[in-house]
C-alpha positions, 0 to 999 in steps of 0.5 A, a space after each residue: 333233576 329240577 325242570 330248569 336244570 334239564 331245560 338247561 342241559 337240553 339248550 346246552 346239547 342243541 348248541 353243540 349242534 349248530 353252526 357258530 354265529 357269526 359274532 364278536 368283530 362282525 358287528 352290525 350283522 343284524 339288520 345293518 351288515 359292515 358292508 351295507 354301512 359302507 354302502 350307505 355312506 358311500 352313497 349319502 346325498 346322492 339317495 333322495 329317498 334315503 336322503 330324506 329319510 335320515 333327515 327326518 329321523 334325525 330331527 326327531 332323534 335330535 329333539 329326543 337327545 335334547 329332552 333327556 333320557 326318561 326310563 319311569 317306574 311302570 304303572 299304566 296300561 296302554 296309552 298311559 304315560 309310563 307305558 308310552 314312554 317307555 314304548 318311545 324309548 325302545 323306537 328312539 334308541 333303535 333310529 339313534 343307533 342307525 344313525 350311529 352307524 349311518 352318520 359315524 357320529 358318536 353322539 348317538 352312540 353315546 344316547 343310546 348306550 346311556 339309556 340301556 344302562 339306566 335300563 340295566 340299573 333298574 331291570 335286575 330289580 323290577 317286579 311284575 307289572 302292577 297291571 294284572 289284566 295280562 295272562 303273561 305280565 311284563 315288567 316294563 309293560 303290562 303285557 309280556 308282548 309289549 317286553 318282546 316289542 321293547 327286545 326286538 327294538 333294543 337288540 338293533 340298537 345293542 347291535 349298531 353300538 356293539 363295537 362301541 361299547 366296551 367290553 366289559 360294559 357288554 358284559 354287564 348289559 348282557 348279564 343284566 339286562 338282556 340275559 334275564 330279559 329274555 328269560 322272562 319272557 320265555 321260560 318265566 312265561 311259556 304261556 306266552 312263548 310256546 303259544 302259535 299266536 301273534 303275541 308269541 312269533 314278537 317273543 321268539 324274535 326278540 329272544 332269537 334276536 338278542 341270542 344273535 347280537 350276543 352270540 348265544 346259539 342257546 337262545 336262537 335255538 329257544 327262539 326257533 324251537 321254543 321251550 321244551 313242552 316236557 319243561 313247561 305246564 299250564 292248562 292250554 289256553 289263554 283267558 282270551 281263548 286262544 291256545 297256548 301250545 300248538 295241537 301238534 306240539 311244536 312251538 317258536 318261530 318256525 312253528 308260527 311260520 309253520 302254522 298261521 301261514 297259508 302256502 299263498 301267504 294269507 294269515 289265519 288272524 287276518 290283514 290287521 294282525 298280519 300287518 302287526 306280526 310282519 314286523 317281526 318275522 322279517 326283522 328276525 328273518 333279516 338277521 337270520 339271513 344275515 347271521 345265520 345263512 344256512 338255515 335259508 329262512 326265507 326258502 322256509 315253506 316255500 318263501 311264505 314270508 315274502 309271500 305275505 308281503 304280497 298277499 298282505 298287500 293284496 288285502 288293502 283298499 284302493 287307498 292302502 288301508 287293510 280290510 277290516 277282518 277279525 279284530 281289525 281296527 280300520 284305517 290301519 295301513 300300509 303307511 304303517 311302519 311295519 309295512 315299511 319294514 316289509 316292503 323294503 326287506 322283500 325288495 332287498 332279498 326277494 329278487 327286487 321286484 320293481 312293483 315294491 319300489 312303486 309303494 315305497 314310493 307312495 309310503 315315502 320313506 325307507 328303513 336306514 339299513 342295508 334294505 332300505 339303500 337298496 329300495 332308495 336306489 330302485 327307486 332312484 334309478 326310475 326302476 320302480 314299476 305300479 304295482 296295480 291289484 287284481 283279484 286274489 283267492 287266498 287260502 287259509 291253513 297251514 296247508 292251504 285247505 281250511 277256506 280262504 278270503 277272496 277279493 273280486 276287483 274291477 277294473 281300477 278298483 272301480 268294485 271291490 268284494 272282500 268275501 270271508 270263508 275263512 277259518 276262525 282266526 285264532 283267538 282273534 277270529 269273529 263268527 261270520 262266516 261267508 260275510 261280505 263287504 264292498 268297496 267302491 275305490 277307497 270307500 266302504 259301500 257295505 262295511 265290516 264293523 272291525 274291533 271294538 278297541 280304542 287301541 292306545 287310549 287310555 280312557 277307553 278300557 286302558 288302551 285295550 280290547 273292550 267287552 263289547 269286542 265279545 258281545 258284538 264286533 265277534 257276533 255274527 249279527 255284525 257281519 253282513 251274513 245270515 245269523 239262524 235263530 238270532 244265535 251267533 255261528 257256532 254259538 259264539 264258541 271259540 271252542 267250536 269254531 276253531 275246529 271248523 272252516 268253510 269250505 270253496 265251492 269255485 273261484 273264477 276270475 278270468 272274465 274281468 266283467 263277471 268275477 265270481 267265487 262261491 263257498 259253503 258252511 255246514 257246521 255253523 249250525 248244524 243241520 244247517 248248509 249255507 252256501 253262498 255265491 257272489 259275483 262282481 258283473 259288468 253290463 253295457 246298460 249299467 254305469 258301473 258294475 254291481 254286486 250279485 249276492 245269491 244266498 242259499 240256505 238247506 236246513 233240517 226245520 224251519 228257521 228264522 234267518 236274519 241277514 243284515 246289510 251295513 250299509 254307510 250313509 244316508 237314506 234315500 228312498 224305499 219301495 215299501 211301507 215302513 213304520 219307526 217306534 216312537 220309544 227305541 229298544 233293543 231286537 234282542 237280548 243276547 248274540 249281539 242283538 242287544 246291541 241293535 236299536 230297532 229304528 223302523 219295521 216294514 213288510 215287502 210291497 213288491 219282489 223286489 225290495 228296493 232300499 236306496 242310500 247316499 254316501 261318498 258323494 254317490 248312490 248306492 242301491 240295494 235290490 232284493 227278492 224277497 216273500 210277502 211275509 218277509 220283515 224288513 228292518 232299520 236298525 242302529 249300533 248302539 243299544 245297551 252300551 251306556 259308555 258310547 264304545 260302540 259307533 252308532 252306525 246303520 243297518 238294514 235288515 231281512 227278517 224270513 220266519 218259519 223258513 227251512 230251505 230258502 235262499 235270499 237273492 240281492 244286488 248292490 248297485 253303485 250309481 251317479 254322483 251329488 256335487 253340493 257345490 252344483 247341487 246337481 245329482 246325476 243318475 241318482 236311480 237303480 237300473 234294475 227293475 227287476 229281481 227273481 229267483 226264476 229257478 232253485 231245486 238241489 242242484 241249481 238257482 237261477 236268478 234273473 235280472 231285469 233292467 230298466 231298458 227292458 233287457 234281462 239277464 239270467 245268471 245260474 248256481 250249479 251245485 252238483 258239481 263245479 269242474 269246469 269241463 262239466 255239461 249242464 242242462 237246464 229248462 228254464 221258464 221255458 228256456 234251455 241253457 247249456 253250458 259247462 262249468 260251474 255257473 252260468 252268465 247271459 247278459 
């Protein structure tokens, strides 16, 4: 028997099996429901929110009408004309359709279904996108992934205008258009449906979505199940590293809600393709909850999806945009229209909770469906309550036991630590583990440099990821962590790294003036153990709070260590002699190093190197405690980068030769302000005078900090054992400390 006879025949039995969908005359019963319509119109001019809404979407709908409907043969990559056309198209057919159904006028009925059918016209036709680039080539994109986008959005449209279509013109879309549509982007490409990746869960919605609107349960059980692994062959990965089947062998949506989801809700990519891949898990879940009830899809794992929104959130500065993780683009946010999405389905079937209406209010639009009226009416009815961030501890792993990233808040976001101790993130993963960066309000203090991608520009590598994302932004020496032998963790393996994550040594945000969270990597390098502990504290001396990072490194030889700090701004001041090359060069050759111009070289002058910046209108100082032979380096993003893909941004670094057990100390202080209206700069000095590790044996480091009113703080690591019931004992420079727990703080 041929493969796609059995693939056929198993579909056919798993159909027998599940419950009819809800179908023919229940149309809308996607994302809108015949009731929510009711709803809607009942309630038009009454809903600001929803009001405002529609008018803005229907100016932009109208204007669309007004220039014709434009369906070109595709030829570009991302950005290019064909390709933005196209992509236009699937988002304008879908708000045609709301409106539809929103105002009861034809007009965008009669739009909506004159574009599927000239779809329809030329789709049964169309070869493969003449882009090769793709490991999974689309025919109206490049990429199978941008063909899902396009389904997702079009079956909310074929959904909103099912009952104005005919009969006969259904059958004809259907046969022609979205049957062998979804085909091709699942048994045609199993590489890039049956895969546990961002990419697949937008396939698995757009087939599962046009099987729910058409009434075909053998495409929603393709969609939740995926492809039979018996059915399909290809060698296990894609050309960018990432698995195409899952270790166990499972695949579809329930697979990758399974998989990249942590229990509390955190995705193993990151906030940036979270943010991406949101859309699509609750838009699909939105029509399983509508079409298919029994399978209580959003109970699946505990309510994991409505968990995401809230950790998704979690993860956003002060001013809503997404911590740049992974291959994050920065400046990506939840003013994005995925969050849009999110926030308001959450709201709708996840018990209302008030805090969404507050960021629903800030993103100041609703979706037109049976979510966003109730969003708009919370809102309406002065039920919405702020929605205030805390420090959150995110695991990572399916189950929750594979790292995690934390975030350490202070007040109103006053200092804000992302700390990463996370697994590798799929094919989207970078190689720093326990990296760092800080914010202060809306803005980075020390950064994480994100992508290297000009997503959707053209000129930039078509719109996709360029060769510097692999020779820097996935390097270790990008990151604000320890690189060993100026070679990347793991050797910059996907390989390696994926099969290994750090591992949380304690957590502890009860104090709000001294938040700390502690983790550990041993397989980064091997015999080497990394450890490191940050801690956001408050004191009485300090104006702001400061960042405590204490850095400890167990190796079995001695190594070189090379932690940079990324800092945004200007240079101030140093406490150390320095000298800049007149000719610049590269620091290395490979591992990202060949990236880095050297800009000035100097050695410590003191134990506490003392480097000061400005930037954002305010001071900023970084303290470290460091050895005589120490290097001290300024370096700049740029090197051997002859297309400028890369930003040309700042770094300074400590360089430790011949070091094997070792452990780097540093605080960041954030201090003052400079007003160039005034010219007048107001505490534009550190606070600390002092910095040292006064104490480090197997078990413990203590460091103590000194202030420049002559008091000192002792700050202690336990090592041996973090349980807080635990009772330590400790001489230290003649003092004894006794506490229990896995740190200790004297202010």
């Amino acid at each position: 028997m041929k493969p796609n006879t059995r693939f056929a025949l198993s579909l056919f039995m798993l159909a027998m099996l599940v419950p009819v969908l809800s179908q023919a005359g229940e149309h809308p019963n996607l994302i809108m429901t015949k009731a929510g319509v009711e709803k809607i119109r009942s309630a038009l001019g009454t809903v600001p929110l929803f009001d405002a809404t529609v008018e803005k979407v229907q100016a932009e709908v109208d204007e669309e009408i007004e220039l014709g409907i434009d369906t070109p043969v595709p030829k570009d990559y991302s950005g290019g004309y064909t390709h933005e056309r196209h992509k236009r198209n699937f988002f304008m057919a879908q708000k045609a359709a709301v409106l539809y159904q929103v105002l009861d006028d034809e007009k965008y009925a009669g739009y909506v279904r004159d574009m599927l059918f000239q779809y329809e016209a030329m789709y049964k036709d169309l070869p493969l996108h003449p882009k090769t680039r793709s490991y999974a080539r689309g025919k109206l994109f490049w990429q199978c992934l941008n063909d899902a986008n396009w389904l997702v959005y079009m079956s909310q449209a074929y959904d909103a205008i099912y009952d104005y279509l005919s009969p006969p013109e259904r059958q004809r879309l259907e046969d022609n258009l979205f049957r062998p549509f979804a085909d091709h982007i699942s048994i045609d490409s199993p590489q890039f449906f049956n895969r546990v990746h961002n990419h697949s869960t937008w396939g698995n919605a757009a087939v599962g979505m046009i099987g729910l609107v058409m009434g075909d349960d053998a495409l929603v059980e393709r969609a939740l199940y995926g492809i039979p692994f018996d059915e399909v062959d290809a060698d296990g990965k894609d050309d960018d590293g990432g698995f195409i089947y899952s270790r166990d062998g499972k695949a579809g949506f329930l697979a990758n809600l399974d998989e990249p989801f942590s229990p509390d809700g955190y995705y193993t990519e990151g906030p940036y393709y979270q943010r991406y891949a949101m859309y699509p898990f609750l838009i699909f879940a939105q029509g399983l909850h509508n079409a298919r009830p029994d399978l209580k899809i959003f109970d699946h794992k505990n309510g994991v999806l409505l968990k995401a929104v809230d950790a998704l959130l979690a993860l956003s500065d002060a001013d809503g945009e997404f911590f740049p993780l992974n291959d994050g683009q920065k400046g990506m946010s939840y003013y994005a229209r995925e969050l849009v999405t999110a926030v308001d389905i959450a709201y709708h079937v996840g018990g209302r909770d008030p805090r969404l209406l507050d960021i629903a209010q800030r993103q100041g639009q609703v979706l037109l469906d049976d979510a966003g009226i109730s969003v708009a009416l919370g809102v309406r009815d002065g039920e919405a309550v702020p929605y205030e961030k805390t420090s959150v501890n995110l695991s990572d792993g399916a189950d929750g036991t594979q790292g995690g990233v934390a975030v350490l808040r202070h007040g109103d976001e006053n200092l804000t630590l992302v700390f990463k101790y996370a697994a590798q993130g799929l094919s989207h993963g970078h190689y720093d583990k326990l990296s760092f960066s800080l914010y202060e309000k809306g803005d980075e203090v020390l950064q994480d440099y994100g992508l290297a991608r000009f997503v959707n520009i053209e000129q930039k590598g078509g719109g996709n990821y360029l060769k510097e994302n692999t020779s820097w932004a996935k390097q270790t020496i990008a990151h604000n962590t320890i690189t060993q032998n100026e070679t990347s963790h793991f050797q910059g393996k996907y390989e390696i790294g994926s099969q290994h994550h750090s591992v949380l040594h304690f957590y502890d945000d009860t104090d709000p003036d001294v938040q700390v969270v502690s983790a550990t990597e041993t397989n980064a390098y091997p015999g080497t153990t990394m450890r490191r502990t940050m801690a956001i504290i408050k004191r009485d001396a300090f104006e702001r709070p400061f960042l405590l990072d204490v850095f400890r490194v167990d190796a079995d030889e001695e190594n070189q260590y090379d932690l940079p700090f990324y800092f945004l701004g200007q240079v101030l001041t140093v406490n150390f002699d320095y000298e800049s090359p007149a000719t610049l060069r590269a620091l290395g050759e490979e591992y990202g190093y060949q990236h880095l111009y050297l800009e000035g070289v100097g050695t410590p002058g003191s134990e506490a190197t003392r480097f000061s910046w400005m930037g954002n209108g305010k001071f900023y100082t970084l303290t470290s405690a460091t050895r005589a032979s120490d290097e001290l380096m300024f370096t700049r993003i740029g090197a051997n980068d002859p297309d400028f893909n890369l930003r040309r941004d700042a770094g300074f670094m400590i360089r430790r030769h011949g070091a094997g057990d070792t452990v780097f100390v540093s605080t960041v202080e954030t201090h003052g302000s400079y007003s160039p209206v005034t010219e007048l700069a107001v505490n534009s000095n550190s606070s600390i005078a002092t910095l040292k590790v006064v104490y480090h044996d197997a078990d413990y480091t203590a460091v103590s900090i000194g202030d420049v009113s002559g008091e000192t703080s002792v700050f202690v690591v336990a090592y041996s054992d973090s349980s807080s019931e635990f009772e330590h004992v400790l001489d230290v420079e003649g003092v004894t400390y006794q506490w229990s727990g896995p740190y200790l703080y004297t202010n």
